[in-house]
Residue frames relative to the residue before (quaternion, step in Angstrom):
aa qw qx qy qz dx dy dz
X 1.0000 0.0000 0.0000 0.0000 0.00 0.00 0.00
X 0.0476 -0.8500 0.5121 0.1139 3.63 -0.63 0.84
X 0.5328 -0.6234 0.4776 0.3152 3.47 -0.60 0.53
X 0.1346 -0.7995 0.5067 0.2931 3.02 -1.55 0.03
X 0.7706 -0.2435 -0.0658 0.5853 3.20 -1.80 0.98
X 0.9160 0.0654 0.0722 0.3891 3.69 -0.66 -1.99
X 0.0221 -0.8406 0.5374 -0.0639 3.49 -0.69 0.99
X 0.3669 -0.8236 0.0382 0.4307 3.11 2.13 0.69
X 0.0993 0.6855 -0.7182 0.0663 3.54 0.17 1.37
X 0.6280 0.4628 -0.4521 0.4325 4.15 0.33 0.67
X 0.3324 0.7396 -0.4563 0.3665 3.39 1.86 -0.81
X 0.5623 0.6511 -0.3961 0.3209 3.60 0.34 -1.42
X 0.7414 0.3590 0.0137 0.5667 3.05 -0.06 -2.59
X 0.6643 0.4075 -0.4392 0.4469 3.88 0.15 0.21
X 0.6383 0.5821 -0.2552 0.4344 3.58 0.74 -0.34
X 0.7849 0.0875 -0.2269 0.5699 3.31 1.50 -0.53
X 0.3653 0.7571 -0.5307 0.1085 3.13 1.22 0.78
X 0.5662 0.5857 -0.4799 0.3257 4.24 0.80 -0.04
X 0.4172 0.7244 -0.2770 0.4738 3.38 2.20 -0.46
X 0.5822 0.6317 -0.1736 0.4815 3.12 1.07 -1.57
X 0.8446 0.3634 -0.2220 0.3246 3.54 0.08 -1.31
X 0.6862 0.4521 -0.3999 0.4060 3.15 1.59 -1.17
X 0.4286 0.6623 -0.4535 0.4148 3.88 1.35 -0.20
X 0.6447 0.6646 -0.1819 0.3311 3.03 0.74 -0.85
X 0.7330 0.4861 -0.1005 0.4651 3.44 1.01 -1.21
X 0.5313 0.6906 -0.1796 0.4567 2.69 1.36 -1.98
X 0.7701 0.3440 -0.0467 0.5351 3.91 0.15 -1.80
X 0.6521 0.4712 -0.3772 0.4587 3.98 1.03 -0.04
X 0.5415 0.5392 -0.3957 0.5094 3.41 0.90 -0.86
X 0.6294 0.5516 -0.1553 0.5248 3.88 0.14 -2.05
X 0.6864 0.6214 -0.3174 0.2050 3.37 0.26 -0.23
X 0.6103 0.5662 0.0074 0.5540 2.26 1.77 -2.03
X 0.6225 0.5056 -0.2420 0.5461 3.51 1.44 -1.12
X 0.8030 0.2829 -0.3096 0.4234 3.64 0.32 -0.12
X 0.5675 0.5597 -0.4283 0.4257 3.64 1.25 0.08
X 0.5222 0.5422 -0.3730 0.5424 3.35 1.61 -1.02
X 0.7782 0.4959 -0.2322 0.3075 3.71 0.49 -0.86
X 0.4770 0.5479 -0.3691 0.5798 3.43 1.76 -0.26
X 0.7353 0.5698 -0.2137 0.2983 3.57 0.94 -0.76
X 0.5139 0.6692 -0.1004 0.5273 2.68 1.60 -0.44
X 0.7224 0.1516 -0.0701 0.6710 3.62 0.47 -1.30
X 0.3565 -0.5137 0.6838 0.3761 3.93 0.25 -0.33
X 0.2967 0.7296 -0.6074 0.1041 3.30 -0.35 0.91
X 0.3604 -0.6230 0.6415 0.2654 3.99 -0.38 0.55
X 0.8798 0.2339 -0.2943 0.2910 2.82 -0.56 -1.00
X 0.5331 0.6764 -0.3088 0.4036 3.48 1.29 -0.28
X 0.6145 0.5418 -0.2844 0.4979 2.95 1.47 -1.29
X 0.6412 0.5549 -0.4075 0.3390 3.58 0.64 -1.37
X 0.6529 0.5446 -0.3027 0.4307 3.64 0.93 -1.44
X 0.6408 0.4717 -0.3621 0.4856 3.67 0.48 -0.41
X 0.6943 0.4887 -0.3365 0.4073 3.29 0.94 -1.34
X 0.3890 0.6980 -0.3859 0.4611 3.94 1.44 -0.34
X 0.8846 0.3371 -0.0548 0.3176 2.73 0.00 -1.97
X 0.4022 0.5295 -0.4001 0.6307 3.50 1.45 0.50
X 0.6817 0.5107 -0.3064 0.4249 3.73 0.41 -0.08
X 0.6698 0.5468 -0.2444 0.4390 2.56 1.67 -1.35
X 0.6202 0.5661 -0.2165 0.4980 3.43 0.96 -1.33
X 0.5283 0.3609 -0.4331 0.6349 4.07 0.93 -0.85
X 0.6644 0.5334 -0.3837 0.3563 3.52 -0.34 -1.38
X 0.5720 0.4402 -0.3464 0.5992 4.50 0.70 -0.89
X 0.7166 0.4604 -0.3764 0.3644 3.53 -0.09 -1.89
X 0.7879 0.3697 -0.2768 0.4073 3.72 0.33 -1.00
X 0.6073 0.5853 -0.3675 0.3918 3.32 0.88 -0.06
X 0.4589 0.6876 -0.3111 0.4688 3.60 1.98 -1.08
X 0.6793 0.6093 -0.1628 0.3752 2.89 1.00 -1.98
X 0.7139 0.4201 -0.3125 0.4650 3.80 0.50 -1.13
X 0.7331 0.3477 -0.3310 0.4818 3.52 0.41 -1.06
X 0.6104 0.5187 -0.4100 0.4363 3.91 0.48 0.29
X 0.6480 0.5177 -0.3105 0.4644 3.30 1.38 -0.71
X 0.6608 0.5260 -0.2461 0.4755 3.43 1.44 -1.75
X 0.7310 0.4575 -0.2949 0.4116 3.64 0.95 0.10
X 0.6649 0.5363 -0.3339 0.3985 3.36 1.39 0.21
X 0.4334 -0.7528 0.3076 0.3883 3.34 -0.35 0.79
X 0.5491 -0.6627 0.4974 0.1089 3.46 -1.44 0.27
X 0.0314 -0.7770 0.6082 0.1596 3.83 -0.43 0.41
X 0.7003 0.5977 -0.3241 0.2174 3.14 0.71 -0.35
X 0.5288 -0.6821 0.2964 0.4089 3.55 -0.17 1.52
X 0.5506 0.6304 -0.4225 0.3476 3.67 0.75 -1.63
X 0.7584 0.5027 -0.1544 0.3852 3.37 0.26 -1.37
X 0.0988 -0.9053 0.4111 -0.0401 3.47 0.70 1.45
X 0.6578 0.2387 -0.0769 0.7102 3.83 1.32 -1.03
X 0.6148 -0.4876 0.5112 0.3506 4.36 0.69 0.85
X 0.7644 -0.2352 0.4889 0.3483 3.31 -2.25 -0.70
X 0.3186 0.8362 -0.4363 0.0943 3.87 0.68 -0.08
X 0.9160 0.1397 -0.1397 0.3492 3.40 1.50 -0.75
X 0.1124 -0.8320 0.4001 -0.3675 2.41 1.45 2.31
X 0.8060 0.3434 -0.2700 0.3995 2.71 0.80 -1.42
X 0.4053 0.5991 -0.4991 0.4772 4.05 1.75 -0.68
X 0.8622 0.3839 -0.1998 0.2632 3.66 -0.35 -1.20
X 0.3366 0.4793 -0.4538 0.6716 3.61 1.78 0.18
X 0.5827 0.5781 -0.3967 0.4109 3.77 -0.30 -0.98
X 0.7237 0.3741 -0.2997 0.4965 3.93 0.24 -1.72
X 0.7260 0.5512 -0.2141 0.3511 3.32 0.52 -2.17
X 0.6421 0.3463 -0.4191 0.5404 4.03 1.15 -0.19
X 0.7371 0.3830 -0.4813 0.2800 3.75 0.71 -1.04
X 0.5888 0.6689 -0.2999 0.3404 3.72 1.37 0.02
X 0.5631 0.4356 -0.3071 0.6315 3.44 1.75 0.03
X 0.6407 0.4378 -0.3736 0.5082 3.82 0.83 -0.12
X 0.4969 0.5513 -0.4112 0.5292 3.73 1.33 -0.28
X 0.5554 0.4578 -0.4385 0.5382 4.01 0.57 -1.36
X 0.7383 0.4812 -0.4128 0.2301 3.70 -0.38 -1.67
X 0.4886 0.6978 -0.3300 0.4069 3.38 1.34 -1.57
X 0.9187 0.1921 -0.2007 0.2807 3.43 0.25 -1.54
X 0.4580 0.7427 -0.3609 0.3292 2.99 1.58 -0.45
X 0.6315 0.5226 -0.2502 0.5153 3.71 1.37 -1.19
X 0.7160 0.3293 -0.3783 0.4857 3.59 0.71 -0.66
X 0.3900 0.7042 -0.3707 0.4633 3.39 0.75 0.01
X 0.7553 0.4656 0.0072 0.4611 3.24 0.28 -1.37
X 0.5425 0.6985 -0.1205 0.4509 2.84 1.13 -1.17
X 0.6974 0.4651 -0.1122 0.5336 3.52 0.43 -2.04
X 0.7655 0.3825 -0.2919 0.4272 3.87 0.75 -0.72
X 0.6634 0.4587 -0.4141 0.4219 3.78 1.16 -0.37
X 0.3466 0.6555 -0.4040 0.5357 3.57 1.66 -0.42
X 0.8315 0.1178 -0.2200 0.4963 4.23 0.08 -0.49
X 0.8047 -0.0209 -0.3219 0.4984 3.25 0.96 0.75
X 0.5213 -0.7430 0.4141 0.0690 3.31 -0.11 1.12
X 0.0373 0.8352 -0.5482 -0.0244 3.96 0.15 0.54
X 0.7932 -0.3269 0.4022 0.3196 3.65 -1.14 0.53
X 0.5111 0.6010 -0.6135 -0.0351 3.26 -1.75 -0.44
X 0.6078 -0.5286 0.5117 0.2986 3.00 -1.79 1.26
X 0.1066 -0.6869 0.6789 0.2363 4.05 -0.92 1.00
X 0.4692 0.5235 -0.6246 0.3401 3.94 0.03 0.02
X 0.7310 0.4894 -0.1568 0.4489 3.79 0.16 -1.06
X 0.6277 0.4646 -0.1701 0.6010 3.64 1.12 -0.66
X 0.7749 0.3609 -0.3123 0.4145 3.47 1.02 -0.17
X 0.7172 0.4048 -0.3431 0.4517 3.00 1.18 -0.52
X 0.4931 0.6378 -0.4243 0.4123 3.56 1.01 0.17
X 0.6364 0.5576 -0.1151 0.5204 3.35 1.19 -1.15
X 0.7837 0.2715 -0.3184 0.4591 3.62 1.02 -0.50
X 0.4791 0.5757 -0.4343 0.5005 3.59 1.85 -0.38
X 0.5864 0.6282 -0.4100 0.3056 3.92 1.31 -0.64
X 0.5527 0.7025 -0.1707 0.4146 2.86 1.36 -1.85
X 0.7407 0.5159 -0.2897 0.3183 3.28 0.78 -1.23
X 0.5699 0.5415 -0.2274 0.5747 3.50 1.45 -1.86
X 0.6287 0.4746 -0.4528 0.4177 4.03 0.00 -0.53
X 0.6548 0.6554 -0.2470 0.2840 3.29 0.83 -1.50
X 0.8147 0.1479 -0.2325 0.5102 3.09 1.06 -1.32
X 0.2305 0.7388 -0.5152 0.3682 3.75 1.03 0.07
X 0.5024 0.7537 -0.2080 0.3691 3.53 1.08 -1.96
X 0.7071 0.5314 0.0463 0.4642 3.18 0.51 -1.83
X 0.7975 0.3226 -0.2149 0.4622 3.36 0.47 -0.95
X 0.8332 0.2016 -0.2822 0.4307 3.52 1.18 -0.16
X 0.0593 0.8173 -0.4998 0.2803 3.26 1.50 0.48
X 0.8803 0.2842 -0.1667 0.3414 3.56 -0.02 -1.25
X 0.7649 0.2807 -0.3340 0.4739 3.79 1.43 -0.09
X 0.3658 0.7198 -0.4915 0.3265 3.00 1.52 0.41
X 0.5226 0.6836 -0.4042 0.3103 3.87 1.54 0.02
X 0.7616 0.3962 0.0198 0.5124 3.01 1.32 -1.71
X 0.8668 0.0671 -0.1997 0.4520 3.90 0.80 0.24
X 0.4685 -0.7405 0.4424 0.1908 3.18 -0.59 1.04
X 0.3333 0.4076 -0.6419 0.5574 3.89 0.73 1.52
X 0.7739 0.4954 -0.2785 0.2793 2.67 0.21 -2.17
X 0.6460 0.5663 -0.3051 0.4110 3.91 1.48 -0.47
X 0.6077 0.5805 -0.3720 0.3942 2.96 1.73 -1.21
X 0.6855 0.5641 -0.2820 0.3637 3.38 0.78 -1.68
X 0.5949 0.5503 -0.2101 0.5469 4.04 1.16 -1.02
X 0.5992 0.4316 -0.3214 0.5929 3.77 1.29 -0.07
X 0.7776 0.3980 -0.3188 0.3677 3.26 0.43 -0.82
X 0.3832 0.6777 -0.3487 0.5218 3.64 1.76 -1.00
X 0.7873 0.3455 -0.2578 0.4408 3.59 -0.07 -1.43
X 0.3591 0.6751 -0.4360 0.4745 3.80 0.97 -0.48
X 0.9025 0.3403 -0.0581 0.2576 3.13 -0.22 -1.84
X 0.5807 0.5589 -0.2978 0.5116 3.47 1.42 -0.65
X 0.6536 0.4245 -0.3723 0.5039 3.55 1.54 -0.33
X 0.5921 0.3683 -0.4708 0.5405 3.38 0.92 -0.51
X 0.6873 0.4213 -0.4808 0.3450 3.67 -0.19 -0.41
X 0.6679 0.3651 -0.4408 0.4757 4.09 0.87 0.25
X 0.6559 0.4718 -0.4275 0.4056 3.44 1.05 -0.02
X 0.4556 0.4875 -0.5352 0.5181 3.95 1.39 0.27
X 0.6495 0.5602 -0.3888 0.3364 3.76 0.26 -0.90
X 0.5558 0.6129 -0.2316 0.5118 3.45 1.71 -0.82
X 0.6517 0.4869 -0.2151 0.5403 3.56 0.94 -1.15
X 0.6886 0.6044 -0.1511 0.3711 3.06 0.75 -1.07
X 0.7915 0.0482 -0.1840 0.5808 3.22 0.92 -0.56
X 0.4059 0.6256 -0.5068 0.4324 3.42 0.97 1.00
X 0.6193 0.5785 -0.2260 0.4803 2.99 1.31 -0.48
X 0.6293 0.4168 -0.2277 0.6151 3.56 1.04 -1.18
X 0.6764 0.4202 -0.3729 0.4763 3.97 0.39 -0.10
X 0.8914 0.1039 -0.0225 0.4406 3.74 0.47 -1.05
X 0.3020 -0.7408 0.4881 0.3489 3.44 1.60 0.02
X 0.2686 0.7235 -0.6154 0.1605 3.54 0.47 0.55
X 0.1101 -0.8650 0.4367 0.2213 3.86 0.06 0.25
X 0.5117 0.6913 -0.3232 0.3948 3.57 1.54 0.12
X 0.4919 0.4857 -0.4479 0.5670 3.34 1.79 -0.04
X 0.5260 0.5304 -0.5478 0.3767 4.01 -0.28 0.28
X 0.8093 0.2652 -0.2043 0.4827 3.52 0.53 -0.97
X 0.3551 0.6965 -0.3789 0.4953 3.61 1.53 -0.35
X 0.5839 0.3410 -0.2126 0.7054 3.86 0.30 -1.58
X 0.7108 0.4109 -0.5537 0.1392 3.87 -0.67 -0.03
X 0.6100 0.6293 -0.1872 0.4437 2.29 1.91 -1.80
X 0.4560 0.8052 -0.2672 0.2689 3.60 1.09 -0.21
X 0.7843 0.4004 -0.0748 0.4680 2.65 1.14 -2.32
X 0.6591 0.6303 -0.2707 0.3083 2.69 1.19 -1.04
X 0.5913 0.3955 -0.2640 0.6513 3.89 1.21 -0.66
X 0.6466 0.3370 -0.5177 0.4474 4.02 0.39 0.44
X 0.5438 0.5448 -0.4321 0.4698 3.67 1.15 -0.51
X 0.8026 0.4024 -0.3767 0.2281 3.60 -0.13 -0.65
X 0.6471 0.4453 -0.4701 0.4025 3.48 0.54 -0.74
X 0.6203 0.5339 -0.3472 0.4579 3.98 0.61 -0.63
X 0.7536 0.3407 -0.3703 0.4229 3.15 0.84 -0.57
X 0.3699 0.8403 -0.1923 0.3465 3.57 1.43 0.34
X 0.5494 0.6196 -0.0094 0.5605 2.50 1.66 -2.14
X 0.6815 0.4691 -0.2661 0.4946 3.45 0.61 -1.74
X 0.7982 0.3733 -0.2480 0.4024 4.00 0.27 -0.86
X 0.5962 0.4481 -0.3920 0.5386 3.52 1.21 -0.08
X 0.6827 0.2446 -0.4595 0.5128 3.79 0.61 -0.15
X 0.3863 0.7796 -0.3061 0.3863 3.57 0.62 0.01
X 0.7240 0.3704 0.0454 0.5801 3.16 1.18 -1.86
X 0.5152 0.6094 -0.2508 0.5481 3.49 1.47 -0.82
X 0.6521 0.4829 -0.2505 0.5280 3.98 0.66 -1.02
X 0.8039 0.2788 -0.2440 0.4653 3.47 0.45 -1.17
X 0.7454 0.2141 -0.4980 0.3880 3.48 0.41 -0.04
X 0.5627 -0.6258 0.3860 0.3778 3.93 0.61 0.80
X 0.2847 0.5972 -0.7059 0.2530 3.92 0.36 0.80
X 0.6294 -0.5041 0.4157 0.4207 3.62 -1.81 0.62
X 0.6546 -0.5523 0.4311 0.2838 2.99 -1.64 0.19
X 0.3988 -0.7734 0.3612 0.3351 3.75 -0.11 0.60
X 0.5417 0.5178 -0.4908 0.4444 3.40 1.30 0.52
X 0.6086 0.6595 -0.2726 0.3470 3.34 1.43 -0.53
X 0.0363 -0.8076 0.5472 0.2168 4.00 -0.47 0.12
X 0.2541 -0.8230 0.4354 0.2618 3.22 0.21 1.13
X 0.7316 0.3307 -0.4487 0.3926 3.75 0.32 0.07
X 0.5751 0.6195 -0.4238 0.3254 2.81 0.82 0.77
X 0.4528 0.6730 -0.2110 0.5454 2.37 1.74 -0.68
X 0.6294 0.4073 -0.2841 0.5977 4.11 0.72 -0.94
X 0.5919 0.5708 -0.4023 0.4024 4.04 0.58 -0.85
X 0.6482 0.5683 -0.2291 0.4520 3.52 1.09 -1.67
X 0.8052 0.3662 -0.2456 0.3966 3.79 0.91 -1.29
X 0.6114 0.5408 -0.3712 0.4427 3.61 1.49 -0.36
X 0.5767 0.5558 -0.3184 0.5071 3.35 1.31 -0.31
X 0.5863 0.4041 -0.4647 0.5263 3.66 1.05 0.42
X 0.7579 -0.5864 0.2853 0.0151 2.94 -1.79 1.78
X 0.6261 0.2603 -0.1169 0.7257 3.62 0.63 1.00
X 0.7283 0.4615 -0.3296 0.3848 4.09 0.52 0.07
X 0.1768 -0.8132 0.5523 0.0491 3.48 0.34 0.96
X 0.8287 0.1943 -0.0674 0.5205 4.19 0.68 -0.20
X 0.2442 0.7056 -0.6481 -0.1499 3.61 -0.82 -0.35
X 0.0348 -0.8040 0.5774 -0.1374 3.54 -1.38 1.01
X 0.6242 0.4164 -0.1493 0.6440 3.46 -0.69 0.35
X 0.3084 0.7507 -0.5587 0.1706 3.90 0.81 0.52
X 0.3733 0.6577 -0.6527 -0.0443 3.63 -1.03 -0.19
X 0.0028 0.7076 -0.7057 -0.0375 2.89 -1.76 0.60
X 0.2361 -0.7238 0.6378 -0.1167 3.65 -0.63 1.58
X 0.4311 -0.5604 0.6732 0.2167 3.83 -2.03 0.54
X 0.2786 -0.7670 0.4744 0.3302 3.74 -0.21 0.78
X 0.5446 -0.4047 0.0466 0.7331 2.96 1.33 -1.46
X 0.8749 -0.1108 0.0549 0.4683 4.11 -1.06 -0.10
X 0.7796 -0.0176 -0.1436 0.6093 3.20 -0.63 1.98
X 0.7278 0.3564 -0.3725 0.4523 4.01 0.44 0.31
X 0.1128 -0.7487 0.6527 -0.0269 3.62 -0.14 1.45
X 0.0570 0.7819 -0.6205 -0.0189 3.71 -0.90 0.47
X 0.2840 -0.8313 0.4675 -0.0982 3.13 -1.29 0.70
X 0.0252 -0.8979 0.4209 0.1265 3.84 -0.23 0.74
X 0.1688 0.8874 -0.4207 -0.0841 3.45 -0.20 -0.61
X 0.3390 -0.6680 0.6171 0.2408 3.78 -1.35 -0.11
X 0.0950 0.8691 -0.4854 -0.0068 2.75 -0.86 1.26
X 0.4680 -0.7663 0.3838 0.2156 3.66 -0.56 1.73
X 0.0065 -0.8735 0.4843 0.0483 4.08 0.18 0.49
X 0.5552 -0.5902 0.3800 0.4461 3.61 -1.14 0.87
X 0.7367 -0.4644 0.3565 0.3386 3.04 -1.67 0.19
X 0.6942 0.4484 -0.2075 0.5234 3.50 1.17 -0.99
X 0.6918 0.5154 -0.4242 0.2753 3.85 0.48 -0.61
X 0.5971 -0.5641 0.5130 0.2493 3.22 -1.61 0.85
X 0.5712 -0.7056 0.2883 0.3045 3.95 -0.92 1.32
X 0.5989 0.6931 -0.1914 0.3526 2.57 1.42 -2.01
X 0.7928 0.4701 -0.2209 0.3189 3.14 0.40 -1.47
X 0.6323 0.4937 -0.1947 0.5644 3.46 1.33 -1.34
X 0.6652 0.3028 -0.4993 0.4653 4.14 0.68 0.57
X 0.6134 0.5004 -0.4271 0.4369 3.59 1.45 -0.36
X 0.8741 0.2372 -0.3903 0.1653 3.29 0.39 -0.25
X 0.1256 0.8206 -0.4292 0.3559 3.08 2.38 0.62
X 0.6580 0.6594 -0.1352 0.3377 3.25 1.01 -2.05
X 0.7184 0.4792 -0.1626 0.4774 3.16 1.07 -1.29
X 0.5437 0.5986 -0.2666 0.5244 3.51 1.07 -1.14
X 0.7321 0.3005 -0.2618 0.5525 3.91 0.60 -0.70
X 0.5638 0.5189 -0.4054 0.4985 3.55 0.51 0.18
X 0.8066 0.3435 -0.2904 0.3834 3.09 0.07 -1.63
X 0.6704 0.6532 -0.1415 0.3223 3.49 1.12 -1.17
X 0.8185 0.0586 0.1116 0.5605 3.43 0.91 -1.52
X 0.2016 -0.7999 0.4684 0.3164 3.61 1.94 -0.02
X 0.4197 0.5353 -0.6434 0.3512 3.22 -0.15 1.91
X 0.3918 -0.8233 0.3920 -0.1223 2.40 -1.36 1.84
X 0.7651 0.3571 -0.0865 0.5287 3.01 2.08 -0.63
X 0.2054 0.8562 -0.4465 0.1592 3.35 0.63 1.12
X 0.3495 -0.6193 0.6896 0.1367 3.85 -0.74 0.83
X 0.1867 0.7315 -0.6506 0.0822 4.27 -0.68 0.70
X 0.2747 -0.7370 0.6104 0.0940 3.38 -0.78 1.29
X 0.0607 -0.7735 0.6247 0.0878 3.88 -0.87 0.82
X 0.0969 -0.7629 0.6338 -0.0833 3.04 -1.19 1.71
X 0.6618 -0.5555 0.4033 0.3014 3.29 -1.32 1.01
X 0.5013 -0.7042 0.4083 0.2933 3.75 -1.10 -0.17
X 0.6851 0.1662 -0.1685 0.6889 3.22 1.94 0.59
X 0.7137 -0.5434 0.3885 0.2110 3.04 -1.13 1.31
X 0.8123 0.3740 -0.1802 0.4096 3.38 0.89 -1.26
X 0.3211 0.8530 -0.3830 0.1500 3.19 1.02 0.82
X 0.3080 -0.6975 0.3594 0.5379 4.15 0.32 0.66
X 0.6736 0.5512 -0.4337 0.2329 4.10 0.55 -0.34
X 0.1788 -0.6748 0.6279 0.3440 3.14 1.40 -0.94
X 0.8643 -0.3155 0.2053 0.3337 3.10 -2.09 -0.03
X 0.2686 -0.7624 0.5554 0.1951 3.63 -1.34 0.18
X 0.3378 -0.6678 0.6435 0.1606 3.88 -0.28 1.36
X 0.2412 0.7174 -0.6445 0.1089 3.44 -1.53 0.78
């Protein structure tokens, strides 16, 4: 049984994609306003939070970009499954620029620690709480596809990232205006920066997981073979894979060895069904082979 082309693994990331844009804007505009504002006071930790939220905004923009691509059609024969892992390889290419930022702040960091530099906390706070605000509702806007696609998760990771760094400047910030302690600027940097990385980790190992086609970890593949030998008329099942094409599209191949007496049709429809009902795969590719080699048909392709 072969699938066809779209069965909406982009459906997901299309559904929140007006969600997407207003995130977008929302964190592009603010962006500009807090980098101009790290400049200004020499804030680190300000700087770092901007330097986030520039990921964040690449990290949306490429995500717009994949599910717009994964939805356009394709003439081009080569291009059997379309633009689909656009949206996997945006995903790596964003958690891999939030890794740089990560180190770049602790980095930075380690040098304002041996010299220590000023900043104005009036100006640092209110930037930080207008930040606090834009993260907040960003938050909100991708909360709900941040279930079903793995931008829409990447970009809803990084958002949530930032709304923590953006409460740990307000912290600096008015540590600073209370005790002039100036080691809390790079302190709050050193902060974000060690909450950004393991998450952004997470994001590149499931990332990496998609592209090199290992099963999904919700998936037990022998179970998956248990489920298909347990359909009526299959006497074997071999040749199993089951791979993440890309976000919400699980797919699945297999060989299957069938009695001598069972009917074909029936034993791919209710194969078909069995992966649906069971593991909600929709795209499976099931070869039916006789129970003996010496058969005059040889295999059947379906």
């Amino acid at each position: 049984m072969g699938a066809g082309h779209d069965h909406g693994a982009s459906a997901a990331g299309l559904r929140h994609r007006g969600r997407l844009w207003a995130a977008f804007v929302l964190l592009a505009v603010f962006m500009v306003v807090e980098a101009v504002a790290a400049l200004l006071t020499g804030s680190l930790a300000l700087l770092s939070d901007a330097g986030h939220m520039f990921t964040d905004v690449l990290g949306i923009g490429m995500a717009l970009a994949a599910i717009t691509a994964t939805r356009r059609p394709t003439d081009d024969p080569q291009r059997t499954f379309g633009l689909y892992r656009l949206e996997v390889l945006a995903a790596l290419t964003n958690a891999i620029l939030l890794g740089g930022v990560a180190v770049y702040v602790l980095v930075e960091a380690v040098r304002r620690f041996a010299a220590p530099e000023p900043v104005p906390a009036g100006p640092m706070l209110v930037v930080a709480l207008a930040g606090l605000v834009a993260n907040v509702v960003a938050f909100a806007l991708l909360r709900a596809g941040a279930r079903d696609n793995i931008n829409v998760r990447g970009a809803h990771l990084e958002v949530f990232g930032d709304l923590i760094g953006s409460v740990g400047v307000i912290a600096a910030a008015l540590v600073i205006a209370t005790t002039g302690w100036w080691y809390a600027d790079p302190a709050v940097a050193v902060g974000v920066g060690l909450f950004i990385l393991p998450r952004t980790w997470r994001l590149a190992t499931a990332a990496i997981r998609i592209l090199v086609q290992a099963a999904p970890k919700h998936l037990d593949v022998p179970r998956v073979r248990d489920c298909l030998a347990a359909v009526p008329g299959v006497r074997d099942v071999h040749d199993l894979h089951v791979w993440t094409l890309t976000s919400g599209m699980e797919v699945a191949s297999a060989h299957l060895t069938v009695e001598p007496a069972a009917e074909i049709g029936g034993v791919l429809r209710d194969a078909r069904t069995a992966l649906h009902r069971e593991f909600g795969i929709d795209h499976a590719t099931l070869q039916v082979e006789p129970p003996t080699p010496t058969d005059a048909c040889g295999p059947t392709h379906w």
